[in-house]
C-alpha positions as CSV (number, residue, x, y, z in Angstrom):
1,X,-11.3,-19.3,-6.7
2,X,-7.9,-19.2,-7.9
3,X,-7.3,-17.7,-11.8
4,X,-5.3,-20.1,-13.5
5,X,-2.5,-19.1,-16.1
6,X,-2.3,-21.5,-18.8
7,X,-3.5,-24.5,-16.9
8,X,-1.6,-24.0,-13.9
9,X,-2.1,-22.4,-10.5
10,X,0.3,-19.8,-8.8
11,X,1.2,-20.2,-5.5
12,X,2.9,-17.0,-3.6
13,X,4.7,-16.4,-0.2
14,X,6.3,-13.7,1.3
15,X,9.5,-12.7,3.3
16,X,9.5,-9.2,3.9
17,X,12.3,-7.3,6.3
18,X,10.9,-4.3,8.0
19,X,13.8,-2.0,9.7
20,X,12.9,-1.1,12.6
21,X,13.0,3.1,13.6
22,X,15.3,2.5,16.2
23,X,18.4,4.8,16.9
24,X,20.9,2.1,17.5
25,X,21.4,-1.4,16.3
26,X,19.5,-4.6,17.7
27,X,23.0,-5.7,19.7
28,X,25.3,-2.7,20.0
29,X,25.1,1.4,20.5
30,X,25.9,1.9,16.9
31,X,24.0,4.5,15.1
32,X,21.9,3.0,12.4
33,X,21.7,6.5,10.1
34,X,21.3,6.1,6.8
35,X,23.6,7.7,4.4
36,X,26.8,7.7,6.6
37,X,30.3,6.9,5.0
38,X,31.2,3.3,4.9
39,X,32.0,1.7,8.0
40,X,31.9,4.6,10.4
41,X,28.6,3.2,12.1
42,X,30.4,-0.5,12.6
43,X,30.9,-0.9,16.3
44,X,33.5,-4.0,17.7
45,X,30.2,-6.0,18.5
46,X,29.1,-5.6,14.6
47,X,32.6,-6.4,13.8
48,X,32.5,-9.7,15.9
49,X,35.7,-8.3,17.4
50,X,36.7,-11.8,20.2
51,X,36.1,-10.2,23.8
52,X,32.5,-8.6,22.7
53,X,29.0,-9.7,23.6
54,X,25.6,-8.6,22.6
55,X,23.2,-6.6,24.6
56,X,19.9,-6.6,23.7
57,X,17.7,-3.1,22.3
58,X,14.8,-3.1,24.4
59,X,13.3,-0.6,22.2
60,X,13.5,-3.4,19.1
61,X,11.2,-5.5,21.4
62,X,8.9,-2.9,21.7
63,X,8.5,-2.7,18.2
64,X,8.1,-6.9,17.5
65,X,5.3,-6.2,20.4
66,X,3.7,-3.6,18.7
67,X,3.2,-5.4,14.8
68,X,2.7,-8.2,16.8
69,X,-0.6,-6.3,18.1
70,X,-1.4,-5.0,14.9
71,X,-1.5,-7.8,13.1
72,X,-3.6,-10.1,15.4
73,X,-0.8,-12.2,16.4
74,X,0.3,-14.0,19.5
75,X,3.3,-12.3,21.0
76,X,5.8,-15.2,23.0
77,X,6.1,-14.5,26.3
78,X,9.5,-16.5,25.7
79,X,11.3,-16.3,22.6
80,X,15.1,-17.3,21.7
81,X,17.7,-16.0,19.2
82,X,19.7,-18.5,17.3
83,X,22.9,-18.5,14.9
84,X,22.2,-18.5,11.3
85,X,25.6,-20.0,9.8
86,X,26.7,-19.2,6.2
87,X,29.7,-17.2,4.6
88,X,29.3,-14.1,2.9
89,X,32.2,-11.1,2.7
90,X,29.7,-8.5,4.2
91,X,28.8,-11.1,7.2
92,X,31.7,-10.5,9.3
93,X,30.7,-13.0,12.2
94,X,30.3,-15.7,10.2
95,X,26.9,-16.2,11.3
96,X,23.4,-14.2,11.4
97,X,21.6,-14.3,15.0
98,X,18.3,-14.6,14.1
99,X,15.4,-16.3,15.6
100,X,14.0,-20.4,14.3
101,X,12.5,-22.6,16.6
102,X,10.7,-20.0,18.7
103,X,10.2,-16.5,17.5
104,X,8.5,-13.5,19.1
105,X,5.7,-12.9,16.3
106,X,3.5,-15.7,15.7
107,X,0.5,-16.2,13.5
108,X,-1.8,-13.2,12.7
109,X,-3.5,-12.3,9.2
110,X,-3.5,-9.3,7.2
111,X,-6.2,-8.0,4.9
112,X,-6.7,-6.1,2.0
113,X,-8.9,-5.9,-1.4
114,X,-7.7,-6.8,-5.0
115,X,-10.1,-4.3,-6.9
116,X,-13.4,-4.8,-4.8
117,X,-12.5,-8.1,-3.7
118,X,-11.1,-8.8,-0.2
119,X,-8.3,-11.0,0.5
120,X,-6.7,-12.3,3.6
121,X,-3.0,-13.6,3.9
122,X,-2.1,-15.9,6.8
123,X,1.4,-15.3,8.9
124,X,3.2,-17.8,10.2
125,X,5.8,-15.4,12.0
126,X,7.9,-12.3,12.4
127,X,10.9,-12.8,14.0
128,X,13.6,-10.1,14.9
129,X,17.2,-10.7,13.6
130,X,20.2,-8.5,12.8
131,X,21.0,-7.3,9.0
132,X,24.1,-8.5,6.8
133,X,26.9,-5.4,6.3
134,X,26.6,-4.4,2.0
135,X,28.8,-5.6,-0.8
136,X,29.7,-2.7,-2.7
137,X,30.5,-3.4,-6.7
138,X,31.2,0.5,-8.3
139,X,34.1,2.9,-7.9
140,X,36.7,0.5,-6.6
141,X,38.8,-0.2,-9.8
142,X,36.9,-3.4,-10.6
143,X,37.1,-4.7,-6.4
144,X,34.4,-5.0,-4.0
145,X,34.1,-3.0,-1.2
146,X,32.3,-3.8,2.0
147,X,30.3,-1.5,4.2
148,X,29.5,-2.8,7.6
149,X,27.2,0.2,8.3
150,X,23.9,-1.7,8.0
151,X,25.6,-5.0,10.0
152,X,23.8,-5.2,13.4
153,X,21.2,-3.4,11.8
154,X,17.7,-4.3,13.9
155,X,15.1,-6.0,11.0
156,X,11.6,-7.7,11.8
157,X,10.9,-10.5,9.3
158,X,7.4,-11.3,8.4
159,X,6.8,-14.5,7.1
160,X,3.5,-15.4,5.3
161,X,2.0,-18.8,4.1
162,X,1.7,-19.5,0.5
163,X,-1.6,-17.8,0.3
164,X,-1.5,-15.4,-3.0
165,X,-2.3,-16.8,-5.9
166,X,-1.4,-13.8,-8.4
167,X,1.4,-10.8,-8.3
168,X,-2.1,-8.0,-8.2
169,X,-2.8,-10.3,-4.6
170,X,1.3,-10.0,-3.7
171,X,1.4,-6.0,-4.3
172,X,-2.0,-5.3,-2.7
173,X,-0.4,-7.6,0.6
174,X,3.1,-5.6,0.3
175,X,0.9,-2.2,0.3
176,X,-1.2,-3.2,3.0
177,X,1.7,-4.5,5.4
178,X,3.7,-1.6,4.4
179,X,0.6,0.7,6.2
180,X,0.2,-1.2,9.3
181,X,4.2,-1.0,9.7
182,X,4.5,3.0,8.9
183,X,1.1,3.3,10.7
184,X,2.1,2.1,13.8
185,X,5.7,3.8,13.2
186,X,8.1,0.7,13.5
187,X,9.7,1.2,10.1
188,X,9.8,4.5,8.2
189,X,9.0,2.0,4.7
190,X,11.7,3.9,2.9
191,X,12.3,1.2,-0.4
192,X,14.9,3.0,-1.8
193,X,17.0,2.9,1.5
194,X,16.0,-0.7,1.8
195,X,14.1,-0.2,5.2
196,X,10.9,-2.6,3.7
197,X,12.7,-5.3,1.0
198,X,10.3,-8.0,-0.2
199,X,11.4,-11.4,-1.2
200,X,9.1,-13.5,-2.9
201,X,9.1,-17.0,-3.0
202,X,7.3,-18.1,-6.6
203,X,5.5,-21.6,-7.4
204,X,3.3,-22.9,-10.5
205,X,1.7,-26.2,-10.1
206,X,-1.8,-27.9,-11.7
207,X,-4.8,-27.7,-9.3
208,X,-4.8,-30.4,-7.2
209,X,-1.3,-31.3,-7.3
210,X,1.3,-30.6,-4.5
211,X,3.4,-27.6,-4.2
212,X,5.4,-26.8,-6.9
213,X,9.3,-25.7,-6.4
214,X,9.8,-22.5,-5.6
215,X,12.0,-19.6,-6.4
216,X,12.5,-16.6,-4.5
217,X,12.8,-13.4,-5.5
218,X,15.4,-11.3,-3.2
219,X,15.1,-7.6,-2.7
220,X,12.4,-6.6,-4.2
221,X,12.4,-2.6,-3.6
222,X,9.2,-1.3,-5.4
223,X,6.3,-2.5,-6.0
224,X,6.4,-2.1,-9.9
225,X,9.1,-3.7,-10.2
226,X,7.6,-6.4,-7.5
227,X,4.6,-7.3,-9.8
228,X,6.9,-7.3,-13.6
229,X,9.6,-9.4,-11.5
230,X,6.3,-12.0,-10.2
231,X,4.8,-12.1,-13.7
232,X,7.9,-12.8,-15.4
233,X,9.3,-15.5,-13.0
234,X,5.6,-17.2,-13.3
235,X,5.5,-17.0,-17.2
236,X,9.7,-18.2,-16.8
237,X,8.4,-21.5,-14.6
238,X,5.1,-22.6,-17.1
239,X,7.7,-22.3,-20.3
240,X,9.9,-24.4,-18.1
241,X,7.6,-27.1,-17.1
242,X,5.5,-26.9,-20.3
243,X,9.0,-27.6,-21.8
244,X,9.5,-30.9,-19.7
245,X,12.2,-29.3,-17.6
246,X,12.1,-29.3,-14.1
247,X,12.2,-26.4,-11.9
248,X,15.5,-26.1,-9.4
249,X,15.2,-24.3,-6.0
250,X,17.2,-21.5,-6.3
251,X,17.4,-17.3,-5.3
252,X,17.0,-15.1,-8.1
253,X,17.2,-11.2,-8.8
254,X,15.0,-9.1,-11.2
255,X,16.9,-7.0,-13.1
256,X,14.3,-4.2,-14.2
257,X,16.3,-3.0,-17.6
258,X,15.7,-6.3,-19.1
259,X,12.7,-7.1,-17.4
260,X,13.5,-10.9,-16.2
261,X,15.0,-12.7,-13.7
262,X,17.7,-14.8,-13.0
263,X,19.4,-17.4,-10.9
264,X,21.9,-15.7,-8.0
265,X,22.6,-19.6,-6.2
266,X,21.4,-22.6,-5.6
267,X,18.5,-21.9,-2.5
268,X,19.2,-23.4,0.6
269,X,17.3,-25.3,3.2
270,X,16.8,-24.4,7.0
271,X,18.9,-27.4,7.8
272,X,22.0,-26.1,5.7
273,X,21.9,-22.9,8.2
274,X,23.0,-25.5,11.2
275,X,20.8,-23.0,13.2
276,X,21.8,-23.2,16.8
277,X,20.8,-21.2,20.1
278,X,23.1,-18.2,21.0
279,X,25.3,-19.3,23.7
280,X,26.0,-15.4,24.4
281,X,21.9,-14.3,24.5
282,X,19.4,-15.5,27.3
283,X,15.6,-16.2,26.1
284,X,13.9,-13.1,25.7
285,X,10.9,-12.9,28.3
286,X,7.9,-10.1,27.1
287,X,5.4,-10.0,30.5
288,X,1.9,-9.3,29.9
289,X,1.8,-6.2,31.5
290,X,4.3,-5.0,28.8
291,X,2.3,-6.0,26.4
292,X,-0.7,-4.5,28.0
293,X,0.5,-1.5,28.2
294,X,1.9,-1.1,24.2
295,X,-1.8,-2.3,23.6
296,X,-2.9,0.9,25.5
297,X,-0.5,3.4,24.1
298,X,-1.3,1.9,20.0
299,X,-2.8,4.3,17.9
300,X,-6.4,3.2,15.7
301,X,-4.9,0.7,13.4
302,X,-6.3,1.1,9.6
303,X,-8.6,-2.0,9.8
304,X,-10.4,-0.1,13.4
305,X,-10.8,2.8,11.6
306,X,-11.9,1.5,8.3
307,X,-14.4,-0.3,10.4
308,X,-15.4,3.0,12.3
309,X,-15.7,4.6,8.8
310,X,-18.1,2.2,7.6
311,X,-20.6,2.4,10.8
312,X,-19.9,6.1,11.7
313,X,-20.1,7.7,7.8
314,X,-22.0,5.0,6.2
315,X,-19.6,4.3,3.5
316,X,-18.6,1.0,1.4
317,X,-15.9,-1.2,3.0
318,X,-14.2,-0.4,-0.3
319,X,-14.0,3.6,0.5
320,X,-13.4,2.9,4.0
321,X,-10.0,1.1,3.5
322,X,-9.1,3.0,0.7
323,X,-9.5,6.8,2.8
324,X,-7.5,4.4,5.4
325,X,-3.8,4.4,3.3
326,X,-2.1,7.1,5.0
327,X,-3.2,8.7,8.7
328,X,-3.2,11.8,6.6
329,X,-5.5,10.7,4.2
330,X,-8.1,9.3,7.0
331,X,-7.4,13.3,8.7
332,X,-7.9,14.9,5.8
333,X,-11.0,12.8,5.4
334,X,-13.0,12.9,8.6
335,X,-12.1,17.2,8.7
336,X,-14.1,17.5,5.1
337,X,-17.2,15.0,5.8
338,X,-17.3,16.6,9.4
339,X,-16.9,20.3,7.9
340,X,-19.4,19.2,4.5
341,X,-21.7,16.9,6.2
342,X,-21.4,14.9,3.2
343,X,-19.5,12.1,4.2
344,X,-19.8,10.4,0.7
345,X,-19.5,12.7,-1.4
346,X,-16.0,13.8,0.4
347,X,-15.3,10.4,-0.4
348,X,-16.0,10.4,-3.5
349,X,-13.9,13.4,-3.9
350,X,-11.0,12.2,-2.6
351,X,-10.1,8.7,-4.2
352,X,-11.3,10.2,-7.7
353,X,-10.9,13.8,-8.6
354,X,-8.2,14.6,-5.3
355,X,-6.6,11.5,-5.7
356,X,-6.3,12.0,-9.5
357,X,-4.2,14.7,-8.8
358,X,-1.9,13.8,-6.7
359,X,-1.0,10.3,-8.6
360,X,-0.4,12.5,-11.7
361,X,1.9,14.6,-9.3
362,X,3.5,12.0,-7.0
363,X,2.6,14.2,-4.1
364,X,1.2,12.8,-0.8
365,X,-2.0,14.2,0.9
366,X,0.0,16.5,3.0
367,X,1.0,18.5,-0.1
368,X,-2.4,19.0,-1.7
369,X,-3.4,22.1,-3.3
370,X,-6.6,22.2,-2.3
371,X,-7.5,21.8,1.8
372,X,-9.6,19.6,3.4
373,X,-11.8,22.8,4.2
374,X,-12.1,24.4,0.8
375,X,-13.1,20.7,-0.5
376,X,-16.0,20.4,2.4
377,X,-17.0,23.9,0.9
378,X,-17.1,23.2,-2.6
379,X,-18.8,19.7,-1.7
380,X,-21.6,22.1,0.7
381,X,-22.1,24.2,-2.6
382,X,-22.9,20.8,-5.0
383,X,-25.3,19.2,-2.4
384,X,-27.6,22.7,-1.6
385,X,-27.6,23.1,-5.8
386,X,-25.6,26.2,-6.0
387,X,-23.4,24.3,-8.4
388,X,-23.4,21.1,-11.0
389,X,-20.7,18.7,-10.6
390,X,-19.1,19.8,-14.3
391,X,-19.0,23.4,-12.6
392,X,-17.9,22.1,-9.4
393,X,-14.6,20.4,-11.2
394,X,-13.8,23.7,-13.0
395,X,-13.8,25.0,-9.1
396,X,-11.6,22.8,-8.0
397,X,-9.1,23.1,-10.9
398,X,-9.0,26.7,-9.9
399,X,-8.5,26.0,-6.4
400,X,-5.2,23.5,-7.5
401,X,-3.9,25.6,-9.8
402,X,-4.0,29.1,-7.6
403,X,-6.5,31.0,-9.9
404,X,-8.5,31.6,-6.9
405,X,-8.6,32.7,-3.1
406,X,-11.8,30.5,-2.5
407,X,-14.7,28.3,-3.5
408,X,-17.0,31.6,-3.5
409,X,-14.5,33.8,-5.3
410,X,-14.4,31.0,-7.9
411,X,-17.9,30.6,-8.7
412,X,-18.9,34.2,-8.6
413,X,-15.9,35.1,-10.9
414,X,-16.3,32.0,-13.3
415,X,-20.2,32.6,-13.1
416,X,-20.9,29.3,-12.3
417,X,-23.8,29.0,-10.5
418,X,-26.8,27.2,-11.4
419,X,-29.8,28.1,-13.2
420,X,-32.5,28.1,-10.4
421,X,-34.9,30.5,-12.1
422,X,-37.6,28.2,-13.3
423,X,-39.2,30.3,-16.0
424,X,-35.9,30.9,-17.8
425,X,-34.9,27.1,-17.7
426,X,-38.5,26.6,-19.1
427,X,-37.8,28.8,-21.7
428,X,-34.8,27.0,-22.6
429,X,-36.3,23.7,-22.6
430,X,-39.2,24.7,-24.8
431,X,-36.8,25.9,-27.5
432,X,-34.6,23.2,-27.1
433,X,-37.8,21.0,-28.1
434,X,-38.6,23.1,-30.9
435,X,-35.2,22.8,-32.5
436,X,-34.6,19.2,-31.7
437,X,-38.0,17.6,-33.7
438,X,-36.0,14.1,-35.0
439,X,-34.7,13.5,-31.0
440,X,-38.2,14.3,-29.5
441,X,-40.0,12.0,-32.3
442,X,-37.1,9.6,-31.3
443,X,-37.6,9.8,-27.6
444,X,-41.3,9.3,-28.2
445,X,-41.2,6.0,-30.2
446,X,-39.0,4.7,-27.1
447,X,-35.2,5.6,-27.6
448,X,-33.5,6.8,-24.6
449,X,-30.2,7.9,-25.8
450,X,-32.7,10.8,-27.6
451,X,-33.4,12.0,-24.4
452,X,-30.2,12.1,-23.0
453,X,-29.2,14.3,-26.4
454,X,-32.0,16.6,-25.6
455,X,-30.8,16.8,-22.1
456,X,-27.6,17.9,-22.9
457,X,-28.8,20.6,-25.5
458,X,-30.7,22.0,-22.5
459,X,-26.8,22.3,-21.1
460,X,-25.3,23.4,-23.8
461,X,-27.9,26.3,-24.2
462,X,-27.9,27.1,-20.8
463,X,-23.9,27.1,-20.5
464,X,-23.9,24.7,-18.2
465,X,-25.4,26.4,-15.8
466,X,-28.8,24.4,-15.9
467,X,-29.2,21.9,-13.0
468,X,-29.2,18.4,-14.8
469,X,-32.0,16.9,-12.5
470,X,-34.6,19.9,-13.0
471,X,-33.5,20.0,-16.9
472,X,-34.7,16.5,-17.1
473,X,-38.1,16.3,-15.2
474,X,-39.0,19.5,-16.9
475,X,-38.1,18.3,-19.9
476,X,-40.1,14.6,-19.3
477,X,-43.2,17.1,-18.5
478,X,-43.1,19.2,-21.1
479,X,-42.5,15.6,-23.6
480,X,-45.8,13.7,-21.7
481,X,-43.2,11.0,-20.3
């Protein structure tokens, strides 16, 4: 069921351009490096120079091929590039070849959870199509520049339905397509370099009504900025309509200092692009046995794994998709449940205390202080009792910070292991009785939270070194419970 905002229902597409990690462009033998000096990567087929003619990148193909496998979607066995026609300074043909009436990628579905909750988006399409060049605003004694560099520049996009109905369900399907595309190493997902760029096309209407008009949101390059820029444009359109104004199609741009958006031009229609076929490109025929053999050569895609996960280790869809982010999470993973024998508790290790850590530190997984190894270890010494959890998060803070060589070394020198001597735990626990006479008399007329104080007096008298179950059923014995 949709959560409505003010009365009203949002409604939420996607655009999203993936470049693909190719070494030249989709029509020339330009480099597509990022970083180079302005137009020194434009070839005379970028440039639209009159004498050249584009040659397709096989290796382009092979990437439409691959997402098109990954996300469930029927690949064309025939598929045509058409013109794109509209004037912009950094469009030096005067016209974008792109793909309309009959793209490569079509249909498919990705999935994903919002919180616990699973979600699936519909696709209509990816389609392969060459990038503009780059207007350039600063350093040019108030001119524009343009760099051709990125012109030519081979770009899947993927086109959902308007299935989202909030900007949590728009990030959680820009993080999810932004795994299966680095995943299956089409696009390197850089933001910043605008290798993934989101555009969002926004709409408010009352349940039951038709679809609202819609505004899209260009460029969006990080997903904070992706949910304030979705939030505001949704509260912008309610104030509008609740107003009595009517909403105008139109492209818009977030501008994260102030928070809001705001209109770039009027939006245009398919049919003002006057989209036509190339005359200079032939269809583009994929055989099945092409496609066969990318199928055999993909690597476990997140949702195979997740599922393997959940009927190999037992874990909650939840954990499963959530250990399925990165390859290098999943790795790190499967070596510390296999090493532990624990696979939940390694779970439970790694999207709270592990993961903790490295949010707080913008790290990735491959730069984590403690290893896959010494976590199975320290989770090995929690499941056969040799420490509590409290002691085993005082371990693993060691381990991050470098105070120790190993789990071991750790406990012995922090003299963390558990009480296991039964008479001396009973000792504790009859003194703790004794000093405690309001909580026991408490615990006795029926008040839990007593217990749980006389529970935690065992700890504190024991340092912490008391094993919480034992210190409670010796504890219920010695009370009558």
């Amino acid at each position: 069921m949709s959560t409505l905002i003010q009365g009203y229902e949002v409604v939420i597409g996607f655009e999203t351009h993936a470049q693909l990690q190719t070494k030249s462009k989709l029509f020339s033998r330009a480099a597509t490096a990022f970083g180079a000096a302005p137009n020194t990567q434009a070839s005379a087929v970028d440039l639209a120079l009159p004498g050249t003619l584009p040659v397709m990148n096989r290796e382009a193909v092979r990437c439409a091929i691959r997402l098109g496998l990954a996300l469930g979607s029927r690949i064309a066995s025939r598929s045509v590039f058409d013109r794109k026609n509209y004037f912009y300074p950094d469009l030096p043909k005067g016209y974008q070849i792109s793909q309309f009436e009959q793209p490569v990628v079509q249909g498919g579905e990705v999935s994903f959870f919002v919180g616990d909750e699973k979600k699936t988006v519909r696709l209509v399409r990816a389609h392969l199509e060459e990038d503009a060049g780059k207007s350039l605003h600063e350093d040019f004694h108030g001119m524009s520049g343009i760099d051709l560099n990125r012109a030519g520049t081979p770009l899947l996009e993927i086109v959902t339905e308007p299935d989202m109905r909030s900007s949590a369900e728009a990030v959680a399907y820009a993080k999810e397509l932004h795994k299966i595309v680095t995943w299956i190493g089409v696009c390197d997902g850089n933001m910043q370099e605008g290798s993934f760029r989101c555009d969002a096309n926004v709409s408010v209407r009352k349940p039951g009504q038709p679809l609202g008009t819609r505004r899209e949101i260009k460029n969006l390059n990080s997903f904070k900025f992706m949910q304030q820029a979705i939030d505001y444009e949704i509260r912008w359109q309610i104030e509008q309509l609740e107003d009595g104004h009517a909403i105008q199609q139109a492209t818009v741009l977030f501008d994260p200092d102030s928070g809001e958006t705001r209109a770039m031009r009027t939006k245009e229609d398919s049919a003002d692009y006057r989209y036509f076929p190339d005359p200079d490109l032939p269809p583009l025929c994929i055989s099945e046995q092409w496609i066969e053999q990318e199928r055999a050569q993909m690597p476990e895609l997140p949702r195979q794994m997740a599922e393997r996960f959940v009927t190999g280790y037992q874990l909650p869809e939840y954990d499963a998709v959530t250990l399925t982010q990165t390859p290098a999470m999943a790795a790190y993973f499967e070596q510390a449940a296999a090493a532990s024998g624990q696979p939940k508790l390694a779970s439970n290790w790694i999207m709270g205390e592990l993961s903790r850590r490295l949010n707080a530190q913008e790290i990735g997984i491959e730069a984590a202080r403690v290893s896959a190894a010494q976590l199975a270890q320290l989770i090995a010494r929690i499941h056969d009792g040799t420490i509590s959890n409290a002691a085993a998060r005082q371990v693993f803070e060691a381990l991050w910070t470098g105070e120790g060589a190993g789990v071991d070394a750790v406990i012995e020198a922090k003299g963390l292991k558990q009480m296991n001597d039964t008479g001396a735990l009973e000792q504790i626990v009859d003194e703790v009785i004794a000093a405690n006479p309001d909580n026991v008399a408490q615990f006795k007329a029926g008040k839990d939270k007593a217990f749980n104080a006389l529970v935690g007096q065992v700890m504190k008298a024991s340092r912490g070194k008391a094993n919480p179950q034992q210190a409670s059923e010796l504890l219920r014995a010695r009370l009558g419970a």
